[in-house]
C-alpha positions as protocol buffer text, in pm:
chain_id: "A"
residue {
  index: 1
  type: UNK
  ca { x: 11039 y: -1321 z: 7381 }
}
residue {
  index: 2
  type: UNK
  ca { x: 11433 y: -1270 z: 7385 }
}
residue {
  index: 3
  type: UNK
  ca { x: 11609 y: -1136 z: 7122 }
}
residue {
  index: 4
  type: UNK
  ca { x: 11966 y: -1298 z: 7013 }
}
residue {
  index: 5
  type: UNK
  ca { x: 12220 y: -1030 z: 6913 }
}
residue {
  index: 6
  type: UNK
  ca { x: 12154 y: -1088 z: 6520 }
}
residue {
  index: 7
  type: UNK
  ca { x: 11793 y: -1026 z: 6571 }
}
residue {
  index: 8
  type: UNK
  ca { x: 11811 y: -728 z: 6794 }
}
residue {
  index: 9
  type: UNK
  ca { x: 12094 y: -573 z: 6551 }
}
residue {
  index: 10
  type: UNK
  ca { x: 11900 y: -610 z: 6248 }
}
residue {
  index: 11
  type: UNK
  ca { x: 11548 y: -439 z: 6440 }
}
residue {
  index: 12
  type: UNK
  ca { x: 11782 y: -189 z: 6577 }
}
residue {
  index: 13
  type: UNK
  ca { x: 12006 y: -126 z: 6261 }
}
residue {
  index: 14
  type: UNK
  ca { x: 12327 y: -144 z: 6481 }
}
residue {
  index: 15
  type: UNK
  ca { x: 12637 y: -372 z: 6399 }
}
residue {
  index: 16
  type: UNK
  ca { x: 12679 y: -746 z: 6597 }
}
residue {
  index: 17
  type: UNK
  ca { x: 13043 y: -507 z: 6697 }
}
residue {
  index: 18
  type: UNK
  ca { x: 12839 y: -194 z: 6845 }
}
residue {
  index: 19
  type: UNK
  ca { x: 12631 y: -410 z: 6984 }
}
residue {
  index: 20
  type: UNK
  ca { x: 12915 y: -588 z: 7168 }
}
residue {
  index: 21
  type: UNK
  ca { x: 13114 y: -242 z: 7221 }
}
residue {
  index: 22
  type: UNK
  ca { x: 12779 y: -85 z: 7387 }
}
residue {
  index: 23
  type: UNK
  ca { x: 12760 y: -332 z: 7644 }
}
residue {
  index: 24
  type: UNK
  ca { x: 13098 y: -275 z: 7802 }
}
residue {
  index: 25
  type: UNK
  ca { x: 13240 y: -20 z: 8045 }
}
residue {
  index: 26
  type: UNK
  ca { x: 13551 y: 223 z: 8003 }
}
residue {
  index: 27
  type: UNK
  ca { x: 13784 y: 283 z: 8271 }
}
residue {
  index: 28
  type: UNK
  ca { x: 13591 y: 645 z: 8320 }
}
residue {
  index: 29
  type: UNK
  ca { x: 13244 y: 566 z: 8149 }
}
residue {
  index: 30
  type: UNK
  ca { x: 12927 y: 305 z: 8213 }
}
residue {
  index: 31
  type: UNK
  ca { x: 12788 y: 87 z: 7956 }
}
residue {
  index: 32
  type: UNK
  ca { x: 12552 y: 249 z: 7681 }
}
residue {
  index: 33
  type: UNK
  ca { x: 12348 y: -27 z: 7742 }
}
residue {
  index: 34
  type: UNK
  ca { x: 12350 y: -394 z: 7906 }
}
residue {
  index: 35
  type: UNK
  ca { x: 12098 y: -665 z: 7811 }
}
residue {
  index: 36
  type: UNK
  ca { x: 11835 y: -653 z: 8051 }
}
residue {
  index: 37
  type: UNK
  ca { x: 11762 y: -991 z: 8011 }
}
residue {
  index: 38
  type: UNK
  ca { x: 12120 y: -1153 z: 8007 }
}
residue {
  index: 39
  type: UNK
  ca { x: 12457 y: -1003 z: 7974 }
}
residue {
  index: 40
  type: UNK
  ca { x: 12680 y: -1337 z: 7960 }
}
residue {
  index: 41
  type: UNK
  ca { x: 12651 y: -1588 z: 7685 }
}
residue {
  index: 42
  type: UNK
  ca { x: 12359 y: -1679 z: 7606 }
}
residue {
  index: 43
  type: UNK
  ca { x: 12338 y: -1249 z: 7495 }
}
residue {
  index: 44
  type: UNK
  ca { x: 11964 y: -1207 z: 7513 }
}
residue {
  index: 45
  type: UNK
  ca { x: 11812 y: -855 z: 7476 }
}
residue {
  index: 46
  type: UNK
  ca { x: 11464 y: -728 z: 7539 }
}
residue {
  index: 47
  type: UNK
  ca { x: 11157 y: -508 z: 7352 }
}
residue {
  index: 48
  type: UNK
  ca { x: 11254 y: -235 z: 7568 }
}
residue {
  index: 49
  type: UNK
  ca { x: 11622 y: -320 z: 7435 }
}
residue {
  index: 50
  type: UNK
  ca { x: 11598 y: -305 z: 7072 }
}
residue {
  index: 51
  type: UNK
  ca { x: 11409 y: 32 z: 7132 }
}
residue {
  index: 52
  type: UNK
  ca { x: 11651 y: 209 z: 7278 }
}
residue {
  index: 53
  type: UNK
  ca { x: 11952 y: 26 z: 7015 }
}
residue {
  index: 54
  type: UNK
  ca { x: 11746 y: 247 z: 6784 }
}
residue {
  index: 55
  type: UNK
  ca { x: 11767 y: 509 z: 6952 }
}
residue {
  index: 56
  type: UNK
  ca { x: 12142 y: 491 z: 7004 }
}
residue {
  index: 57
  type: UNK
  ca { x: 12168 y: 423 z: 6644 }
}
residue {
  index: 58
  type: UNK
  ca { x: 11995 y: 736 z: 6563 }
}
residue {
  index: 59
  type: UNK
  ca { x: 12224 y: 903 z: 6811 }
}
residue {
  index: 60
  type: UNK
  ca { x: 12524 y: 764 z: 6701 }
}
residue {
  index: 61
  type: UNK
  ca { x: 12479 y: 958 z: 6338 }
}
residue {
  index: 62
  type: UNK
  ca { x: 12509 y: 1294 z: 6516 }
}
residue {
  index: 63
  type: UNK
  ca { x: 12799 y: 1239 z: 6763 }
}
residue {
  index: 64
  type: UNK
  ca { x: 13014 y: 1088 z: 6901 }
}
residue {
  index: 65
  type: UNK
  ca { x: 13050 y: 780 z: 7137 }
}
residue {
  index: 66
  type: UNK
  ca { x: 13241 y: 958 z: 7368 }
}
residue {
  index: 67
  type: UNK
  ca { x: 12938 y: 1229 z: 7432 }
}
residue {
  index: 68
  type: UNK
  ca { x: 12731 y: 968 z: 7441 }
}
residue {
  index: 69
  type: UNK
  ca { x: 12888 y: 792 z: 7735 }
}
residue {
  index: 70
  type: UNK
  ca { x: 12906 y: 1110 z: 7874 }
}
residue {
  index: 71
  type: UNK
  ca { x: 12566 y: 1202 z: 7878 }
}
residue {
  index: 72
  type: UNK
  ca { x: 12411 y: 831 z: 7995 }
}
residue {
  index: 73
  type: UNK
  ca { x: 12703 y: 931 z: 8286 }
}
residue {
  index: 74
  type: UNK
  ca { x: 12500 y: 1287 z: 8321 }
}
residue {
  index: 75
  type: UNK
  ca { x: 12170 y: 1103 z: 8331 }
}
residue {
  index: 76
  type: UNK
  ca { x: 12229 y: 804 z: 8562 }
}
residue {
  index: 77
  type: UNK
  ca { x: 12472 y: 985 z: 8804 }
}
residue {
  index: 78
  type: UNK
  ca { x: 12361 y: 1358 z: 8795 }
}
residue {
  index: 79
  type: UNK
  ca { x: 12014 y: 1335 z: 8759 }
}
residue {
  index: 80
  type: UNK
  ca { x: 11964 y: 1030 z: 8922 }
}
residue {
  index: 81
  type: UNK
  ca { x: 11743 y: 850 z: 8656 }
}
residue {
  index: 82
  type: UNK
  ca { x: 11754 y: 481 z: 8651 }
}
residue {
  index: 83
  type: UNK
  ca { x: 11497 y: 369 z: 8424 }
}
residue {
  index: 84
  type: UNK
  ca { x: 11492 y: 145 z: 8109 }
}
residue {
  index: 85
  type: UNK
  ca { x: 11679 y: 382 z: 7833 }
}
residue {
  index: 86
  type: UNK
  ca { x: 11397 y: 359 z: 7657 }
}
residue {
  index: 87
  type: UNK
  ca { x: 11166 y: 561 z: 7865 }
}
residue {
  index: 88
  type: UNK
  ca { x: 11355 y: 834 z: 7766 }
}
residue {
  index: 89
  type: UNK
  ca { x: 11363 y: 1045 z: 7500 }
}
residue {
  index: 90
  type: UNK
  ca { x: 11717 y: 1175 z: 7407 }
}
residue {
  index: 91
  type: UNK
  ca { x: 11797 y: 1413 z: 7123 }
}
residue {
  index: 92
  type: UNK
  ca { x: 12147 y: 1447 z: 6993 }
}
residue {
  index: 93
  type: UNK
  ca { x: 12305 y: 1737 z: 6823 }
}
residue {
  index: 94
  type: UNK
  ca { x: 12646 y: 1758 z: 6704 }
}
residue {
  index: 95
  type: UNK
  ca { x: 12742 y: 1956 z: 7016 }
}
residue {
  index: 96
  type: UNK
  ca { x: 12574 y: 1757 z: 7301 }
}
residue {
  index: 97
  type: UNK
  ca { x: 12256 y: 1530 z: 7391 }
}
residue {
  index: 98
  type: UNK
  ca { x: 11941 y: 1663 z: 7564 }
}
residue {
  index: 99
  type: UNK
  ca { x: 11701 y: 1509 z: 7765 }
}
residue {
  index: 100
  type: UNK
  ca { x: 11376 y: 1623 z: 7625 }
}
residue {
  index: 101
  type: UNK
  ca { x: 11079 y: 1680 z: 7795 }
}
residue {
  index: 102
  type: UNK
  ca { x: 10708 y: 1834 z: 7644 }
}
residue {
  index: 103
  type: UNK
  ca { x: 10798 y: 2152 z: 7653 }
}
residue {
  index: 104
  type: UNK
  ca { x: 11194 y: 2199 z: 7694 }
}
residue {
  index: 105
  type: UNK
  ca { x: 11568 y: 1965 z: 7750 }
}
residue {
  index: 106
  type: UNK
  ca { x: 11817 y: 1944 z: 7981 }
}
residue {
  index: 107
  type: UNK
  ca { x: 12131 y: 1946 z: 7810 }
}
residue {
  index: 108
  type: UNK
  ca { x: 12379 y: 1659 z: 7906 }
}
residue {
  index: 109
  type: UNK
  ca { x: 12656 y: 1726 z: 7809 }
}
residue {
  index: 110
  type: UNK
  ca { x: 12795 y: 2079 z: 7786 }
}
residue {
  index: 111
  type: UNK
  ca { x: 12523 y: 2170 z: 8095 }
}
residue {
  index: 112
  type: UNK
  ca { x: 12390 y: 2462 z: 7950 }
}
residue {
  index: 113
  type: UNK
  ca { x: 12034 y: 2457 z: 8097 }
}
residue {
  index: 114
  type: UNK
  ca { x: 11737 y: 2387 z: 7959 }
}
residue {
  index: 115
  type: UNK
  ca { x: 11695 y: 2438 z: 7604 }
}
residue {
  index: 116
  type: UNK
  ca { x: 11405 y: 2425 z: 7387 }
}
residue {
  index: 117
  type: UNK
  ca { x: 11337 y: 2124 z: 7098 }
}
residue {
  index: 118
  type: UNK
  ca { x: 11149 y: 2177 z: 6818 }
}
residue {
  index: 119
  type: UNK
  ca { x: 11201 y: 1827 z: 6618 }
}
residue {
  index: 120
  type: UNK
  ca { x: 11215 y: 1475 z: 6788 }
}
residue {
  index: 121
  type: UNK
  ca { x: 11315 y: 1180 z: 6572 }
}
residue {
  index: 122
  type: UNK
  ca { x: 11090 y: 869 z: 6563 }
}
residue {
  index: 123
  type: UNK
  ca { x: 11274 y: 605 z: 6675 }
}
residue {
  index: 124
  type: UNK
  ca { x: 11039 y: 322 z: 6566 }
}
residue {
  index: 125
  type: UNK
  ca { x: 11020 y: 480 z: 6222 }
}
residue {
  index: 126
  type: UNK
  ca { x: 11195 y: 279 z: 5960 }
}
residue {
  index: 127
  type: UNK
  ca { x: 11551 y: 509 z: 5860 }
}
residue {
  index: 128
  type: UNK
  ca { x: 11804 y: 423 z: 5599 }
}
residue {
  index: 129
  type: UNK
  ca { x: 12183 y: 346 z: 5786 }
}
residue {
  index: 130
  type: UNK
  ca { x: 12503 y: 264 z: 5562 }
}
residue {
  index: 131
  type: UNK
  ca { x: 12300 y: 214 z: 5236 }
}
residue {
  index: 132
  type: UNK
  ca { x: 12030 y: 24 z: 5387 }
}
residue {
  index: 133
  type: UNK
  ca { x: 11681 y: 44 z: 5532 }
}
residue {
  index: 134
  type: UNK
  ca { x: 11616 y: -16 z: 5900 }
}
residue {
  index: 135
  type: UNK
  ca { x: 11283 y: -119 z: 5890 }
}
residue {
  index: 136
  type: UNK
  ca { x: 10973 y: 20 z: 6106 }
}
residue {
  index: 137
  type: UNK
  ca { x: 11023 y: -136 z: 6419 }
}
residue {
  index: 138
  type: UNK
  ca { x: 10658 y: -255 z: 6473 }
}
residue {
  index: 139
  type: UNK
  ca { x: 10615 y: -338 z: 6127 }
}
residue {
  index: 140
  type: UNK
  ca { x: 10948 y: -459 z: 6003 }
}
residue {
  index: 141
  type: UNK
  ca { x: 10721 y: -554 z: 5678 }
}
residue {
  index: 142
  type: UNK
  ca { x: 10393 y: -503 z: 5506 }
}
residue {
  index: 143
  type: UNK
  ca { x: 10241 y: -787 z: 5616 }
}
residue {
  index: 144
  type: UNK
  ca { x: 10457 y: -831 z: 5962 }
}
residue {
  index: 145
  type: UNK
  ca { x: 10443 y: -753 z: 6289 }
}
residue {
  index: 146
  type: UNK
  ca { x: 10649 y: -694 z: 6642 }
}
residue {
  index: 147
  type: UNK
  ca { x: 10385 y: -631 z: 6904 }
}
residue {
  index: 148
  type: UNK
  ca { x: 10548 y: -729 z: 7278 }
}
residue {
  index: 149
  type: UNK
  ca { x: 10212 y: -840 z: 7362 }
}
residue {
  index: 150
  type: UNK
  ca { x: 10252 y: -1135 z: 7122 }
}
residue {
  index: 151
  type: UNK
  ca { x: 10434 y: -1415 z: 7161 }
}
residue {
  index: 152
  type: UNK
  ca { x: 10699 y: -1142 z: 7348 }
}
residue {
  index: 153
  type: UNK
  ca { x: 10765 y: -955 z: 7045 }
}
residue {
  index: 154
  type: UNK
  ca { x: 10897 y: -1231 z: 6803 }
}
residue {
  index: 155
  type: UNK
  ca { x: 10800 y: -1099 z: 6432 }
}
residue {
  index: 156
  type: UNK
  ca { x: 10500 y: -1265 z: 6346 }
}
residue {
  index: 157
  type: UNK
  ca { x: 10270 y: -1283 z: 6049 }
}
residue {
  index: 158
  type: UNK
  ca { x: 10058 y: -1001 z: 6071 }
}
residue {
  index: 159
  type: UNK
  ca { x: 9694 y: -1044 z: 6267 }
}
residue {
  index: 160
  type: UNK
  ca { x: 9811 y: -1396 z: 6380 }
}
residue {
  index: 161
  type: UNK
  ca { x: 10076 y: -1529 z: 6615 }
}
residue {
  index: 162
  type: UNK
  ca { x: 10236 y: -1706 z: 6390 }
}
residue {
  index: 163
  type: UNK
  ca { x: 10637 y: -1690 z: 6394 }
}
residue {
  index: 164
  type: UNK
  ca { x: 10757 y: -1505 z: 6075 }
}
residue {
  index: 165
  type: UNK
  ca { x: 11074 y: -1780 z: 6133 }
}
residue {
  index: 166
  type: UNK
  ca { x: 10847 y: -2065 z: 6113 }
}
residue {
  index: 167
  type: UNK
  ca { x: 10691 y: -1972 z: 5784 }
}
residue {
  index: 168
  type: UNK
  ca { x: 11072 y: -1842 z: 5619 }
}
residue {
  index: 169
  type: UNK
  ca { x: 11211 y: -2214 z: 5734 }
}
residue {
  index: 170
  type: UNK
  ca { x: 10931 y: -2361 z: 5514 }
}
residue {
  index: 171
  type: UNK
  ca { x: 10971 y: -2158 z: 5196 }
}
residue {
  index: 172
  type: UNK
  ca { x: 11368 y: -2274 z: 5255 }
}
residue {
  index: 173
  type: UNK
  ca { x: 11267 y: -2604 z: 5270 }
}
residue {
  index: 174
  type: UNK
  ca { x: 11085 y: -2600 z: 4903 }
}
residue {
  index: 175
  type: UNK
  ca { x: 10782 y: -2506 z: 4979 }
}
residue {
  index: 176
  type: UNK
  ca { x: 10612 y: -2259 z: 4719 }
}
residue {
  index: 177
  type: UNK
  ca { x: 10430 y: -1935 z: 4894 }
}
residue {
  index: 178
  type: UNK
  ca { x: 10152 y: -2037 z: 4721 }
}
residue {
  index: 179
  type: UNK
  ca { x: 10111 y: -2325 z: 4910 }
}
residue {
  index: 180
  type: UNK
  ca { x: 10174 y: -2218 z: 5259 }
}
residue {
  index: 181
  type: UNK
  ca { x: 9813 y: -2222 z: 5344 }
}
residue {
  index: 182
  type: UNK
  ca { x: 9823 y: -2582 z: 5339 }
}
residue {
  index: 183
  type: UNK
  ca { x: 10028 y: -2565 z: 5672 }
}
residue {
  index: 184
  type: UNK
  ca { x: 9921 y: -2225 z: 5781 }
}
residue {
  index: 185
  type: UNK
  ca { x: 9579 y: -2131 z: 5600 }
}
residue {
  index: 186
  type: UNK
  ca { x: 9546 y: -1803 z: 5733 }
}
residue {
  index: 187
  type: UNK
  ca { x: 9911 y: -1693 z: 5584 }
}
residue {
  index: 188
  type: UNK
  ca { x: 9852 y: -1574 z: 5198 }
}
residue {
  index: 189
  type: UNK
  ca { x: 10180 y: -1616 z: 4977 }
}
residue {
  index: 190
  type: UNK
  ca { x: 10274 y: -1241 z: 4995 }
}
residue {
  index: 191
  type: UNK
  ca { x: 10321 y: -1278 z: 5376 }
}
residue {
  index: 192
  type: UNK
  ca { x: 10500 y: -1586 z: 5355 }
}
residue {
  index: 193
  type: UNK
  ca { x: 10720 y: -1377 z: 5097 }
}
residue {
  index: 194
  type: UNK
  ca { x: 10753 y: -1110 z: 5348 }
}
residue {
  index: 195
  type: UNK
  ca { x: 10872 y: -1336 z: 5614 }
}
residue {
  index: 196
  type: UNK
  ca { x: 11099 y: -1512 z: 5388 }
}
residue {
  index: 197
  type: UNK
  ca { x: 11250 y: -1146 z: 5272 }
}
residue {
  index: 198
  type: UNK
  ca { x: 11297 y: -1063 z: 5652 }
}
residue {
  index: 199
  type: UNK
  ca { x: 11452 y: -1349 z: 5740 }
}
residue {
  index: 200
  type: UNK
  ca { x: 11715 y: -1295 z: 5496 }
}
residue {
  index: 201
  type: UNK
  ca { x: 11766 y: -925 z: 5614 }
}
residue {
  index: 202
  type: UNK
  ca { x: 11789 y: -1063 z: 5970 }
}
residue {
  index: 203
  type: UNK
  ca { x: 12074 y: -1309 z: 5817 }
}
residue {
  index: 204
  type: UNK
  ca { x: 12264 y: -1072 z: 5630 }
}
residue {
  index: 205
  type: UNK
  ca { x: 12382 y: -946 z: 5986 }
}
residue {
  index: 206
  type: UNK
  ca { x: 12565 y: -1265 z: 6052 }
}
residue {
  index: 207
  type: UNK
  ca { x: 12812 y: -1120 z: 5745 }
}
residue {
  index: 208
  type: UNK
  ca { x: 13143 y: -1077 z: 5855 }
}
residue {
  index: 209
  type: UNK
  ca { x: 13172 y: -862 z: 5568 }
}
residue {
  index: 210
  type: UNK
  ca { x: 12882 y: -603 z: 5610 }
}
residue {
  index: 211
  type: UNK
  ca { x: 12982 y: -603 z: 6005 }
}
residue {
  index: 212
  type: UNK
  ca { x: 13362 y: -478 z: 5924 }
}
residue {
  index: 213
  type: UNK
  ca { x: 13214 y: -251 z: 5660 }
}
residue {
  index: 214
  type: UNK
  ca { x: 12921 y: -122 z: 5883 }
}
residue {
  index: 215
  type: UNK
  ca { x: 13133 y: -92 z: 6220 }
}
Protein backbone atom coordinates (compact mmCIF):
# COMPACT_ATOMS: atom_id res chain seq x y z
CA UNK A 1 0.00 0.00 0.00
CA UNK A 2 1.17 3.66 -1.01
CA UNK A 3 -0.11 6.51 0.41
CA UNK A 4 -0.94 9.75 -1.92
CA UNK A 5 -0.04 13.04 -0.18
CA UNK A 6 -3.85 13.72 0.91
CA UNK A 7 -3.97 10.43 2.59
CA UNK A 8 -0.67 10.48 4.33
CA UNK A 9 -1.44 14.29 5.48
CA UNK A 10 -4.68 13.55 6.91
CA UNK A 11 -3.07 10.08 9.01
CA UNK A 12 -0.24 12.29 9.85
CA UNK A 13 -2.18 15.60 10.67
CA UNK A 14 0.39 17.66 8.58
CA UNK A 15 -0.61 20.21 5.76
CA UNK A 16 -0.46 18.98 1.69
CA UNK A 17 2.31 22.47 2.08
CA UNK A 18 4.51 20.84 5.03
CA UNK A 19 4.27 17.95 3.44
CA UNK A 20 5.74 19.43 0.23
CA UNK A 21 8.19 21.84 2.31
CA UNK A 22 9.55 18.60 4.31
CA UNK A 23 10.63 16.92 1.37
CA UNK A 24 13.03 19.52 0.08
CA UNK A 25 16.60 20.53 0.93
CA UNK A 26 18.03 24.06 2.04
CA UNK A 27 21.16 25.33 0.78
CA UNK A 28 22.74 24.28 4.45
CA UNK A 29 20.10 21.58 5.62
CA UNK A 30 18.77 17.87 4.31
CA UNK A 31 15.25 17.03 3.81
CA UNK A 32 13.04 16.28 7.02
CA UNK A 33 11.88 13.57 5.16
CA UNK A 34 11.68 12.11 1.42
CA UNK A 35 9.08 9.55 0.33
CA UNK A 36 10.60 6.34 0.56
CA UNK A 37 8.59 5.02 -1.95
CA UNK A 38 8.66 7.88 -4.65
CA UNK A 39 9.82 11.39 -4.47
CA UNK A 40 8.74 12.67 -8.12
CA UNK A 41 5.18 12.81 -9.24
CA UNK A 42 3.42 10.25 -8.69
CA UNK A 43 4.31 11.47 -4.51
CA UNK A 44 3.79 8.13 -2.84
CA UNK A 45 4.67 7.73 0.88
CA UNK A 46 4.98 4.67 3.03
CA UNK A 47 3.63 3.10 6.70
CA UNK A 48 6.92 3.83 7.97
CA UNK A 49 6.24 7.44 6.34
CA UNK A 50 3.11 8.56 7.81
CA UNK A 51 4.69 7.45 11.21
CA UNK A 52 7.30 9.51 11.35
CA UNK A 53 4.90 12.74 9.58
CA UNK A 54 3.40 12.24 13.04
CA UNK A 55 6.07 12.45 14.64
CA UNK A 56 7.31 15.60 12.94
CA UNK A 57 3.94 16.98 13.50
CA UNK A 58 4.23 16.45 17.12
CA UNK A 59 7.64 18.01 16.87
CA UNK A 60 6.77 20.79 14.95
CA UNK A 61 4.39 22.15 18.05
CA UNK A 62 7.48 22.57 20.23
CA UNK A 63 10.04 24.17 17.85
CA UNK A 64 11.07 25.25 15.28
CA UNK A 65 11.83 23.99 11.68
CA UNK A 66 15.07 25.30 11.72
CA UNK A 67 16.12 22.98 14.95
CA UNK A 68 14.56 20.47 13.42
CA UNK A 69 16.69 20.40 10.31
CA UNK A 70 19.35 20.81 12.51
CA UNK A 71 19.00 17.95 14.54
CA UNK A 72 18.01 15.25 11.49
CA UNK A 73 21.66 17.07 10.29
CA UNK A 74 23.06 15.95 13.99
CA UNK A 75 21.58 12.50 13.57
CA UNK A 76 22.39 11.49 9.97
CA UNK A 77 25.85 13.24 9.81
CA UNK A 78 27.16 13.15 13.47
CA UNK A 79 25.95 10.10 14.67
CA UNK A 80 25.89 8.33 11.65
CA UNK A 81 22.28 6.87 11.82
CA UNK A 82 20.63 6.12 8.60
CA UNK A 83 17.58 4.36 9.35
CA UNK A 84 13.84 4.92 8.52
CA UNK A 85 12.93 8.17 10.83
CA UNK A 86 10.65 6.20 12.27
CA UNK A 87 12.82 3.85 14.14
CA UNK A 88 13.60 6.56 16.16
CA UNK A 89 12.25 8.09 18.87
CA UNK A 90 12.84 11.92 19.03
CA UNK A 91 11.62 14.24 21.77
CA UNK A 92 11.46 17.95 21.23
CA UNK A 93 11.63 20.67 23.75
CA UNK A 94 11.48 24.23 23.09
CA UNK A 95 15.28 24.43 23.39
CA UNK A 96 16.48 21.42 21.29
CA UNK A 97 15.52 17.68 20.18
CA UNK A 98 16.88 14.54 21.88
CA UNK A 99 17.38 11.27 20.73
CA UNK A 100 15.92 9.12 23.39
CA UNK A 101 16.96 5.96 24.39
CA UNK A 102 15.48 3.54 27.59
CA UNK A 103 17.17 5.06 29.98
CA UNK A 104 18.65 8.60 28.80
CA UNK A 105 18.97 11.22 25.22
CA UNK A 106 21.45 12.58 23.33
CA UNK A 107 20.70 16.03 22.79
CA UNK A 108 20.84 17.24 19.08
CA UNK A 109 20.94 20.25 18.98
CA UNK A 110 22.62 22.42 21.60
CA UNK A 111 25.07 19.06 22.32
CA UNK A 112 24.80 19.08 25.82
CA UNK A 113 25.22 15.33 26.57
CA UNK A 114 23.04 12.98 27.53
CA UNK A 115 20.09 14.01 29.35
CA UNK A 116 17.48 12.14 31.05
CA UNK A 117 13.49 11.87 29.68
CA UNK A 118 10.87 11.31 31.79
CA UNK A 119 7.70 11.67 29.26
CA UNK A 120 7.65 10.35 25.59
CA UNK A 121 4.70 11.33 23.42
CA UNK A 122 2.73 8.60 21.58
CA UNK A 123 2.95 9.22 18.23
CA UNK A 124 0.21 6.84 17.01
CA UNK A 125 -2.11 8.28 19.64
CA UNK A 126 -4.87 10.33 18.16
CA UNK A 127 -3.89 14.44 19.20
CA UNK A 128 -5.95 17.47 18.43
CA UNK A 129 -3.80 20.03 15.74
CA UNK A 130 -5.36 23.53 14.63
CA UNK A 131 -8.87 22.76 16.06
CA UNK A 132 -9.03 19.33 14.89
CA UNK A 133 -8.50 15.71 15.83
CA UNK A 134 -5.72 13.65 14.28
CA UNK A 135 -7.03 10.44 14.64
CA UNK A 136 -5.26 7.19 16.23
CA UNK A 137 -3.12 6.14 13.62
CA UNK A 138 -4.03 2.37 13.74
CA UNK A 139 -7.49 3.04 14.37
CA UNK A 140 -8.34 6.20 12.53
CA UNK A 141 -12.09 5.11 13.66
CA UNK A 142 -14.12 2.89 15.89
CA UNK A 143 -14.77 0.45 13.61
CA UNK A 144 -11.47 1.04 11.25
CA UNK A 145 -8.32 -0.08 10.85
CA UNK A 146 -4.53 0.64 9.40
CA UNK A 147 -2.59 -2.54 9.99
CA UNK A 148 0.59 -2.65 7.26
CA UNK A 149 0.05 -6.25 7.25
CA UNK A 150 -3.24 -5.72 5.38
CA UNK A 151 -3.72 -4.88 2.15
CA UNK A 152 -0.28 -2.52 2.90
CA UNK A 153 -1.92 -0.39 5.32
CA UNK A 154 -4.94 1.02 3.29
CA UNK A 155 -7.79 1.80 6.06
CA UNK A 156 -9.96 -0.98 6.02
CA UNK A 157 -13.15 -2.03 7.72
CA UNK A 158 -12.21 -3.35 10.86
CA UNK A 159 -11.53 -7.44 11.14
CA UNK A 160 -11.85 -7.63 7.29
CA UNK A 161 -9.78 -6.40 4.36
CA UNK A 162 -12.15 -4.57 3.02
CA UNK A 163 -11.11 -0.93 1.67
CA UNK A 164 -12.78 1.74 3.93
CA UNK A 165 -12.77 3.75 0.20
CA UNK A 166 -14.72 1.09 -1.37
CA UNK A 167 -17.52 1.09 1.14
CA UNK A 168 -17.50 5.43 1.45
CA UNK A 169 -17.82 5.40 -2.68
CA UNK A 170 -21.03 3.32 -2.16
CA UNK A 171 -22.79 5.31 0.53
CA UNK A 172 -21.88 8.39 -2.12
CA UNK A 173 -23.44 6.65 -4.65
CA UNK A 174 -27.02 6.35 -2.69
CA UNK A 175 -26.65 3.57 -1.04
CA UNK A 176 -28.20 3.55 2.62
CA UNK A 177 -25.67 2.05 5.48
CA UNK A 178 -28.26 -0.08 6.20
CA UNK A 179 -28.00 -1.81 3.21
CA UNK A 180 -24.35 -2.25 2.71
CA UNK A 181 -24.48 -5.83 3.70
CA UNK A 182 -26.08 -6.56 0.57
CA UNK A 183 -22.65 -5.88 -1.18
CA UNK A 184 -20.44 -6.44 1.78
CA UNK A 185 -22.39 -8.64 4.46
CA UNK A 186 -19.86 -8.65 6.96
CA UNK A 187 -19.83 -4.55 7.09
CA UNK A 188 -22.78 -3.41 9.66
CA UNK A 189 -24.12 0.25 8.86
CA UNK A 190 -22.09 1.91 11.70
CA UNK A 191 -18.84 0.87 9.90
CA UNK A 192 -19.97 1.84 6.66
CA UNK A 193 -20.77 5.25 8.55
CA UNK A 194 -17.34 5.27 9.87
CA UNK A 195 -15.76 4.85 6.57
CA UNK A 196 -17.97 7.30 5.00
CA UNK A 197 -17.01 9.95 8.01
CA UNK A 198 -13.24 9.19 7.25
CA UNK A 199 -13.39 9.59 3.91
CA UNK A 200 -14.65 12.98 4.25
CA UNK A 201 -11.88 13.88 6.86
CA UNK A 202 -9.34 12.48 4.35
CA UNK A 203 -11.11 15.02 1.71
CA UNK A 204 -11.23 17.97 3.71
CA UNK A 205 -7.32 18.05 3.15
CA UNK A 206 -7.74 18.69 -0.51
CA UNK A 207 -9.18 22.38 0.90
CA UNK A 208 -7.28 25.07 -0.31
CA UNK A 209 -8.74 26.88 2.43
CA UNK A 210 -7.91 24.72 5.58
CA UNK A 211 -4.25 24.20 3.86
CA UNK A 212 -3.52 28.21 3.84
CA UNK A 213 -5.15 28.37 7.25
CA UNK A 214 -3.31 25.23 8.66
CA UNK A 215 0.23 25.99 6.98
Amino acid sequence: MSYEPKLAAALSGATLRQLSHWRRSTAVRGAVLVPELSASRPILYSFRDVVALRACVHWRQDTSLQKIRRALDTLRDDLNEHEHLSRYRLVASADTIYLAAPDHAVDLVQKRGNLVIHEMVDVLAPFYRNGRQIPNLLHPREHLSVDPLVRGGEPVIEGTRIPAAEVAALLQDGVPPESIRDFYPGVTAAAARDAADFTAYVDSYSDEGFRQAAS
